[in-house]
GUDO-969763 format. One record per residue (C-alpha): residue number from 1; x negated, y, z negated; residue in one letter. Coordinates in Angstrom, 3 decimals, m for minus. Layout:
N
  nr     east    north       up rest
 NUM        X        Y        Z    A
...
//
This chain:
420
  nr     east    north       up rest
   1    0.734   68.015  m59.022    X
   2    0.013   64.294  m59.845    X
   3   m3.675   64.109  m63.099    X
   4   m5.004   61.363  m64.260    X
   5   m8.810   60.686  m65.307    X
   6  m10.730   57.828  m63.568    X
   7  m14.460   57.311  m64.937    X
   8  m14.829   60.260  m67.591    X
   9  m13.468   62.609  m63.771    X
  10  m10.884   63.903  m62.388    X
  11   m9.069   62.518  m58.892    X
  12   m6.327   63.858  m57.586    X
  13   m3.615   61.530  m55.680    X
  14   m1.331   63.686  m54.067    X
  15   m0.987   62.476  m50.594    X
  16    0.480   59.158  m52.384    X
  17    2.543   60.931  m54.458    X
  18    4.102   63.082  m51.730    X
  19    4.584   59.918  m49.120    X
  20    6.335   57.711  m51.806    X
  21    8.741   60.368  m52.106    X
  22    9.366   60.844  m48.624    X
  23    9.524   56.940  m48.764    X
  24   12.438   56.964  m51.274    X
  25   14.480   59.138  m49.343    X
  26   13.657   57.258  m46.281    X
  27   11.460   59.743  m44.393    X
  28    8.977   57.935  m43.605    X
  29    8.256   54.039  m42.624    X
  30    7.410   52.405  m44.880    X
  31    3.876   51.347  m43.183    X
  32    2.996   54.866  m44.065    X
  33    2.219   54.045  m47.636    X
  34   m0.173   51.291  m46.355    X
  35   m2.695   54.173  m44.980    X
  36   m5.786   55.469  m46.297    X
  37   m4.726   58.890  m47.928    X
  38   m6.736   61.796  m46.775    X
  39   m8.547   63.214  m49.394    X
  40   m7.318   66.984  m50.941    X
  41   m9.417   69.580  m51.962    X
  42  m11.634   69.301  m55.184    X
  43  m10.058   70.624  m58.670    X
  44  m13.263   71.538  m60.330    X
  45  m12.491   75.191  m59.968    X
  46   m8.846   74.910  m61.306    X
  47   m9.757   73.266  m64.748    X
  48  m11.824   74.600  m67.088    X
  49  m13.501   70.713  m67.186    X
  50  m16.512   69.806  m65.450    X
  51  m16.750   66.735  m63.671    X
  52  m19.630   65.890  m65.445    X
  53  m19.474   67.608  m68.160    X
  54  m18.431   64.933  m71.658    X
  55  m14.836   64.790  m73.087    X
  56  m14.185   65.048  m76.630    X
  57  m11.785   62.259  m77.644    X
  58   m8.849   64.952  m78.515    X
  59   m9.260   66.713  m74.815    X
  60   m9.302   63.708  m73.099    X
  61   m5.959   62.512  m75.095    X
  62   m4.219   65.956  m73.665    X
  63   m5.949   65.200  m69.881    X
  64   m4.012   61.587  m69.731    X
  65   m0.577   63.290  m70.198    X
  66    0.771   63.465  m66.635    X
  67    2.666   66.794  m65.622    X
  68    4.314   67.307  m62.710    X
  69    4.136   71.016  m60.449    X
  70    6.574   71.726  m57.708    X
  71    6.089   69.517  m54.531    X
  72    7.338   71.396  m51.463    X
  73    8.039   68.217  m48.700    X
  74    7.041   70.556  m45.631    X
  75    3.716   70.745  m47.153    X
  76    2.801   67.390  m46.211    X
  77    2.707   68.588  m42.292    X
  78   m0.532   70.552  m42.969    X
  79   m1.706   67.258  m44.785    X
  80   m1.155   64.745  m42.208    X
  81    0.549   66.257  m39.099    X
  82    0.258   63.025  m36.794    X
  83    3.015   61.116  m39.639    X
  84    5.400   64.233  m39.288    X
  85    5.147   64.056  m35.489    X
  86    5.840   60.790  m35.143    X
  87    8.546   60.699  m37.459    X
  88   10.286   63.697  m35.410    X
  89    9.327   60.966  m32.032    X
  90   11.438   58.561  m33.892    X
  91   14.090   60.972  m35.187    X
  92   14.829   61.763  m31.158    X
  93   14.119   58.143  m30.169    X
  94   17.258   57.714  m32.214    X
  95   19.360   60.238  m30.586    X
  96   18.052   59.320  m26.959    X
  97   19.734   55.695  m27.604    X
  98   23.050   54.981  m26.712    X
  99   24.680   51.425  m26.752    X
 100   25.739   50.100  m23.356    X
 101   28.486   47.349  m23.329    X
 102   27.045   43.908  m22.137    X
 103   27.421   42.552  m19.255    X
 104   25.880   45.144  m17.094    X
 105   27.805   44.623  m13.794    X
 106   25.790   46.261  m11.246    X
 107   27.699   46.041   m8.028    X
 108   24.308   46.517   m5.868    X
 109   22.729   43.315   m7.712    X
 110   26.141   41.750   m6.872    X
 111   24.195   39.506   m3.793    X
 112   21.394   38.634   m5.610    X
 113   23.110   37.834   m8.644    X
 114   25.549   35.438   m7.161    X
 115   23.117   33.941   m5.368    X
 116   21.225   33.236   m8.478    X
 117   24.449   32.101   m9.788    X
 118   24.667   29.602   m7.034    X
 119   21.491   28.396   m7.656    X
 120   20.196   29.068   m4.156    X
 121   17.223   27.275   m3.634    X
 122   19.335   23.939   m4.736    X
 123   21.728   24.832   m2.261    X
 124   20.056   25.717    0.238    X
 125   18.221   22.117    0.079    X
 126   21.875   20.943   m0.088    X
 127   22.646   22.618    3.043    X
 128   19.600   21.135    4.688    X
 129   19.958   17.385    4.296    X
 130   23.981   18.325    4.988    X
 131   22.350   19.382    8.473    X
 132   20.234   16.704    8.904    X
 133   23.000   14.527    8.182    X
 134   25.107   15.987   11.086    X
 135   22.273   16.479   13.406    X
 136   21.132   12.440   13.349    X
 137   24.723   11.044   13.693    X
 138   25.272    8.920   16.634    X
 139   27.611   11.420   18.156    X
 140   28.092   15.088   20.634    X
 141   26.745   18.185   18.935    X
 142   29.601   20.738   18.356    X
 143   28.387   24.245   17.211    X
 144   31.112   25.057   15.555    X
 145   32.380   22.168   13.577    X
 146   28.617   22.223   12.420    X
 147   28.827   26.029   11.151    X
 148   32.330   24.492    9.523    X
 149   30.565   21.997    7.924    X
 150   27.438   23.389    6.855    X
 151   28.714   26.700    5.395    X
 152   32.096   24.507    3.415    X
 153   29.358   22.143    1.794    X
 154   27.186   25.213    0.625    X
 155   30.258   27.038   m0.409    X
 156   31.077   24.007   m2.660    X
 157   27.675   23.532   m3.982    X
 158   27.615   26.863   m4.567    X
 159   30.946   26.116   m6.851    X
 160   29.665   23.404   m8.697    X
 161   26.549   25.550   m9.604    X
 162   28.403   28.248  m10.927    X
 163   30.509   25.822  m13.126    X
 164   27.620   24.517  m14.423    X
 165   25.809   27.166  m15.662    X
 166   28.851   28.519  m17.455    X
 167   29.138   25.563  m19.862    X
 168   25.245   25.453  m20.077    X
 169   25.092   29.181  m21.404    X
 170   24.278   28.239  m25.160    X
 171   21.451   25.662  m24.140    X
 172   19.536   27.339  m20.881    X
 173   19.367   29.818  m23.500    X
 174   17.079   27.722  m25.613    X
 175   14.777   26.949  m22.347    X
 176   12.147   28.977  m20.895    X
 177   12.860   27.457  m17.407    X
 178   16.647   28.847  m17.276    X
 179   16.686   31.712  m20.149    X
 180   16.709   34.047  m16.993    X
 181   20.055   33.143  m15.784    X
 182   22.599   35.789  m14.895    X
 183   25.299   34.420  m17.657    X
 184   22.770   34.218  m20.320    X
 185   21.452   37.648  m19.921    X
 186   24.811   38.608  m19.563    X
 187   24.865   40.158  m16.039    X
 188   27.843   38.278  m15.022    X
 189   30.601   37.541  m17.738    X
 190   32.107   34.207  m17.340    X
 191   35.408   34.881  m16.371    X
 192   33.284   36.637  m13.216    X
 193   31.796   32.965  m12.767    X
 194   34.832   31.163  m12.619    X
 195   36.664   33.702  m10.196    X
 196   33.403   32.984   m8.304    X
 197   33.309   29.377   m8.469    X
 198   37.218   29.090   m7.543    X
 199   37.164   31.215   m4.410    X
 200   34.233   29.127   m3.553    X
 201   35.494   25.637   m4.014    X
 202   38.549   27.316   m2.086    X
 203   36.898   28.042    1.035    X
 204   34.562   25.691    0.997    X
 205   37.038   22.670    1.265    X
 206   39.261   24.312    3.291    X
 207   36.376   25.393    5.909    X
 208   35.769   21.677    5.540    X
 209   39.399   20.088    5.825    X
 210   40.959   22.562    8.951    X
 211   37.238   22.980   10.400    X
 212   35.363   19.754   10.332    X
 213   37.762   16.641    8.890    X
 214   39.308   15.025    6.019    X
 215   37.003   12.873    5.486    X
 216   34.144   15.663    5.069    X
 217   36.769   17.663    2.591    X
 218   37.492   14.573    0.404    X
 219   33.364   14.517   m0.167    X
 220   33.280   17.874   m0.397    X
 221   35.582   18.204   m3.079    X
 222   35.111   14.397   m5.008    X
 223   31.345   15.717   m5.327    X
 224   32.245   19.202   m6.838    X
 225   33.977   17.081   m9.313    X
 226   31.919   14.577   m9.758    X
 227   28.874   17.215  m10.852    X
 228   30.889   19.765  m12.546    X
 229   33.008   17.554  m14.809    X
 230   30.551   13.982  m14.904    X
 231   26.781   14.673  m14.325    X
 232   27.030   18.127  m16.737    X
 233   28.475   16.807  m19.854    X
 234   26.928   13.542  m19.251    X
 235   23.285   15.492  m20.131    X
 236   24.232   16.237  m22.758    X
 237   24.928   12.174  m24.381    X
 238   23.318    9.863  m22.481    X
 239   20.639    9.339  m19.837    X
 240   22.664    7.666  m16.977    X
 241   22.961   11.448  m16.023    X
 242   19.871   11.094  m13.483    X
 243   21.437    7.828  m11.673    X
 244   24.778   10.301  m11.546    X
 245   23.007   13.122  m10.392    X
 246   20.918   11.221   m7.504    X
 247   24.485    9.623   m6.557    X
 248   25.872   13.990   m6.028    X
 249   22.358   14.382   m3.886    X
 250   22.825   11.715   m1.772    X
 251   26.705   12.553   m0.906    X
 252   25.908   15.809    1.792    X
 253   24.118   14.171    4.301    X
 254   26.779   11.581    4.059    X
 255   29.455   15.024    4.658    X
 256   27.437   15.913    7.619    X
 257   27.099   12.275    9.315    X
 258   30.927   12.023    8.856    X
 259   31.728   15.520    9.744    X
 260   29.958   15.132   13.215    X
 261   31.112   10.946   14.131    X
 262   34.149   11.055   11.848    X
 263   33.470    7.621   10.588    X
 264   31.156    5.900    8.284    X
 265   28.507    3.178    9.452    X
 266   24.967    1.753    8.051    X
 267   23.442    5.175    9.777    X
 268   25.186    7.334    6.860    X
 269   24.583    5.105    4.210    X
 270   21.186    4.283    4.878    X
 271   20.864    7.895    5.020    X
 272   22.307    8.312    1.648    X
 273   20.316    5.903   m0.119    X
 274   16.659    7.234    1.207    X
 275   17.971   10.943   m0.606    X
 276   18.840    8.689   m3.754    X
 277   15.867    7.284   m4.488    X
 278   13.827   10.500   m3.074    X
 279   15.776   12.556   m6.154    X
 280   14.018    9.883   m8.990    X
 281   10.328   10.321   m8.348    X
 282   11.317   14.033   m7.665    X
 283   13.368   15.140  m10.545    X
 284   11.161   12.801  m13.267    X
 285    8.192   14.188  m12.205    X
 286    9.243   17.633  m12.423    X
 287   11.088   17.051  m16.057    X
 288    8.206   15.115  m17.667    X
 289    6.829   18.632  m18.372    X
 290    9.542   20.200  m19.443    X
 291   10.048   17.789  m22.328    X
 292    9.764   20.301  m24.864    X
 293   12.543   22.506  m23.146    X
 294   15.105   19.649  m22.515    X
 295   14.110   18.122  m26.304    X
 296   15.200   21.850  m27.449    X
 297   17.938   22.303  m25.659    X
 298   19.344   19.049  m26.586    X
 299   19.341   17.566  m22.889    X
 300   19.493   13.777  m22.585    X
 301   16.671   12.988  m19.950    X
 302   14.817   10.385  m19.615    X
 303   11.416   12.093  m19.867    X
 304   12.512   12.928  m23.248    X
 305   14.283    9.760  m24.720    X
 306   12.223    7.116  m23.021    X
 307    9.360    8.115  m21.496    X
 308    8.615    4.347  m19.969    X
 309   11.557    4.215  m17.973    X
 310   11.001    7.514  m16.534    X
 311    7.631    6.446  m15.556    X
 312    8.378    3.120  m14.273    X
 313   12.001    4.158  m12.324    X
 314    9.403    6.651  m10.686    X
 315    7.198    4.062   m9.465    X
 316   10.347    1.942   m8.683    X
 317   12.061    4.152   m6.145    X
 318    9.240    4.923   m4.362    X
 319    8.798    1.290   m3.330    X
 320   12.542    1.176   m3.026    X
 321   12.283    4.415   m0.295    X
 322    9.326    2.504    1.892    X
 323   11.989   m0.097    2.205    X
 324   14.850    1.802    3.135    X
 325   12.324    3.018    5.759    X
 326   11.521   m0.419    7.230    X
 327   15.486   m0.651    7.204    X
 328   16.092    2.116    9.584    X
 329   14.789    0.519   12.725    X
 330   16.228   m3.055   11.657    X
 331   19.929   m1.564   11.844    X
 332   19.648   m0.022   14.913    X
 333   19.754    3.800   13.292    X
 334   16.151    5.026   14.580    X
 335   13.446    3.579   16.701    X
 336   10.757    1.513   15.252    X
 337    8.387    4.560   15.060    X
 338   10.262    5.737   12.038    X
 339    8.809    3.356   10.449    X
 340    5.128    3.293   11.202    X
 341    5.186    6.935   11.015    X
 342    7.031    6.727    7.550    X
 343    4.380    4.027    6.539    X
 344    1.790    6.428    5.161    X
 345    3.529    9.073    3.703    X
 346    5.203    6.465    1.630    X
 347    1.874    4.629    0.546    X
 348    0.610    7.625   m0.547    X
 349    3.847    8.496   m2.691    X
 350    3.880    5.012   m4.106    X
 351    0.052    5.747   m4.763    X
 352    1.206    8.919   m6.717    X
 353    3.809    7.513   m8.982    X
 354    1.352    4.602  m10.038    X
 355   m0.629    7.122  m10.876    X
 356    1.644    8.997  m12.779    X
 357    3.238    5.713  m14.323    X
 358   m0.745    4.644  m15.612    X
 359   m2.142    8.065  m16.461    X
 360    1.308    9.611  m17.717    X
 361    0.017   13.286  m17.716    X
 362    0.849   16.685  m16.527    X
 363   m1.951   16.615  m13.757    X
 364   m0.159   13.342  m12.671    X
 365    3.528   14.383  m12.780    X
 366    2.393   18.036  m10.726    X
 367    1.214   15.971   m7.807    X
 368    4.013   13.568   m7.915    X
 369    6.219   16.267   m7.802    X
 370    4.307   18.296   m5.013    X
 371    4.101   15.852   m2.873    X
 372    8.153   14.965   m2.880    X
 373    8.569   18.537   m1.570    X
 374    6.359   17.804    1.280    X
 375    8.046   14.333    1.520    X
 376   11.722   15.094    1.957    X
 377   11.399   16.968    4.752    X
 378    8.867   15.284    6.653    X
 379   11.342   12.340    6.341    X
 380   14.258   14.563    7.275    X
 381   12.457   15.913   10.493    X
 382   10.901   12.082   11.624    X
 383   14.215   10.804   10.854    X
 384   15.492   13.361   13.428    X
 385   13.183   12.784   15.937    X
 386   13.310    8.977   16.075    X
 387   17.111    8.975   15.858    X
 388   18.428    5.938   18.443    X
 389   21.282    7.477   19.595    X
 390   21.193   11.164   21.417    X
 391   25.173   11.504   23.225    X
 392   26.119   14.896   24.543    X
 393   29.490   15.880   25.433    X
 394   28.818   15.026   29.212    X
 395   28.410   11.231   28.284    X
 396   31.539   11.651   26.061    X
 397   33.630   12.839   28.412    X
 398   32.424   10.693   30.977    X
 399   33.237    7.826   28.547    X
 400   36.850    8.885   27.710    X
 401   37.386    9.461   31.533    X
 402   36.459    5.771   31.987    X
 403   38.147    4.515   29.542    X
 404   41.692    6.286   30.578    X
 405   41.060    5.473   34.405    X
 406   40.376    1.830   33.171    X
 407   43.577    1.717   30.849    X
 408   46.121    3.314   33.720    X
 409   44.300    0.421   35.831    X
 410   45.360   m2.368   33.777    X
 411   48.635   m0.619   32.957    X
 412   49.289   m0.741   37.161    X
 413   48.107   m3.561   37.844    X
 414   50.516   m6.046   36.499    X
 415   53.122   m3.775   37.232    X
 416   52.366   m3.833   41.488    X
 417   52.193   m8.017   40.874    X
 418   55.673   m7.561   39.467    X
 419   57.216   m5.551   42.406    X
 420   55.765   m8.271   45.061    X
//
């Protein structure tokens, strides 16, 4: 045992003396020492001493030599059983654990986690306006050449997602908003989301070129490109990245307009411009909160590197998407009830990014942003509706039929004046 004299008494100290050994040999963490030892049994009756009783100067010169008895380690379980069970907890915690080689490729998460990798909501709002874009085109509905088109512009976007998130590994790591993703938990390795992104961009543009046009596959595949190896470095140096990024939103409903009338006109453009200047008020809103994430990440935005622009380029492209309204009707595109039916809805989004441009806040930048999800597709749906143009095969047909009878006509005609 462990004697020493405190205050003319004796106090025994074993319980400390016994866990700093165990500590040394690394028995026991090292919070153990931190506790309150338990107090051991009075020594009164082993010592010939009283507690109270004086000390001559001579005896108490022999007490303050220390000697040591035989400790016996297993002793300490009758002292404080709970640290000996936990340590044997810990002691088969250890042996439970086994390291498992990262990524964890479950093939029944397979789906889910490409479609994460995809980035499905993005796409599927791809797909949409891709839709809308072949739906309002002055020109027959064919089922099939839509199901062409729409499913080759998802594949694709699906392929430029998938690129993108494998050279944005070490920086969605850094933000709360993408630390999730299936290559930075290391569900997928990379290698997985190339093969994916290949066989993607692949199909896609073939679905596009052999099932819709040319045309539709040369946008297909110029906008893969143009997000994959542009917009996603550009982030990273310089905020022109938004203006490149609006340009890759606005390109599918151009696909579907030219995948349904096979040529481009004021319709498709005008319909590209109203999703360009939808995406600013859209996307600044929604970044102006995640400054601190793009700021750590090392993104480029404009939210982050001047905060005035991003307010007032808001605020600018609403007024500029109230105009492109007004436009609709003037070049013949949709009737004038586009127009006065777009009128409110884009007062009130105007009203939202002045509000957000004066006030500058988080309240301010949520309701911006809110309201440009219920914006897009009421615009998308009126814009539908009010189309000028409705042909259907019948008409078509009826108008090629014309057209050949007319031709042979003229074709005959100055032949019979010849004969005579």
């Amino acid at each position: 045992m462990f004697r020493f004299v405190l205050n003319g008494g004796f106090q025994h100290n074993k319980s400390i003396l016994i866990r700093s050994i165990l500590y040394s040999t690394k028995q026991l963490p090292k919070n153990v020492l931190a506790t309150e030892p338990k107090p051991i049994d009075d020594l009164k009756s082993r010592h010939k001493y009283d507690v109270n009783r004086k000390v001559s100067a001579e005896q108490l010169q022999t007490l303050n030599t220390v000697s040591f008895e035989e400790i016996v380690v297993p002793n300490i379980a009758q002292e404080r059983p709970n640290v000996v069970k936990d340590v044997e907890t810990i002691d088969q915690k250890k042996q439970i654990i086994s390291w498992e080689p990262t990524p964890l490729c479950d093939p029944s998460k397979l789906t889910n986690q490409y479609l994460m990798l995809s980035k499905i909501r993005l796409t599927t709002l791809v797909v949409i306006t891709t839709m809308v874009g072949y739906a309002v085109a002055p020109a027959p509905f064919d089922l099939t050449t839509f199901a062409y088109c729409t499913v080759g512009t998802g594949l694709c976007s699906a392929a430029a997602n998938a690129v993108n998130q494998y050279h944005e590994v070490p920086f969605d790591a850094q933000m709360a908003r993408t630390k999730n993703r299936v290559l930075v938990r290391g569900q997928l390795t990379p290698l997985h989301s190339i093969n994916f992104a290949l066989a993607s961009a692949t199909i896609g543009t073939g679905l596009l070129y052999f099932g819709v046009n040319g045309y539709a596959a040369a946008l297909g595949a110029g906008n893969l490109f143009l997000y994959t190896s542009v917009y996603t470095p550009m982030k990273r140096f310089s905020i022109l990245n938004t203006w490149v990024g609006s340009v890759v939103g606005a390109i599918p409903p151009i696909i579907g307009w030219v995948g349904c009338s096979g040529t481009f006109d004021a319709g498709s453009l005008l319909l590209a411009a109203l999703l360009y200047s939808w995406q600013f008020p859209h996307f600044n809103a929604l970044s102006w909160n995640l400054r601190p994430d793009y700021s750590r990440a090392g993104y480029r935005m404009m939210a982050v590197t001047d905060p005035a622009l991003c307010r007032r380029t808001a605020l600018r492209h609403t007024v500029a998407l109230s105009v492109f309204s007004a436009l609709a009707p003037i070049l013949g595109v949709t009737n004038i009830w586009f127009a006065l039916e777009m009128l409110p809805l884009n007062a009130y989004f105007i009203y939202l990014a002045y509000k957000f441009y004066q006030k500058s806040d988080s309240g301010s930048s949520r309701k911006l942003f809110r309201f440009s999800l219920i914006q897009l597709p009421m615009l998308m749906i009126l814009f539908f509706v009010n189309k000028k143009e409705w042909i259907s095969k019948k008409e078509t047909t009826s108008k090629m039929t014309s057209i050949s009878q007319s031709t042979d006509t003229s074709i005959v005609a100055p032949t019979v004046k010849a004969v005579m």
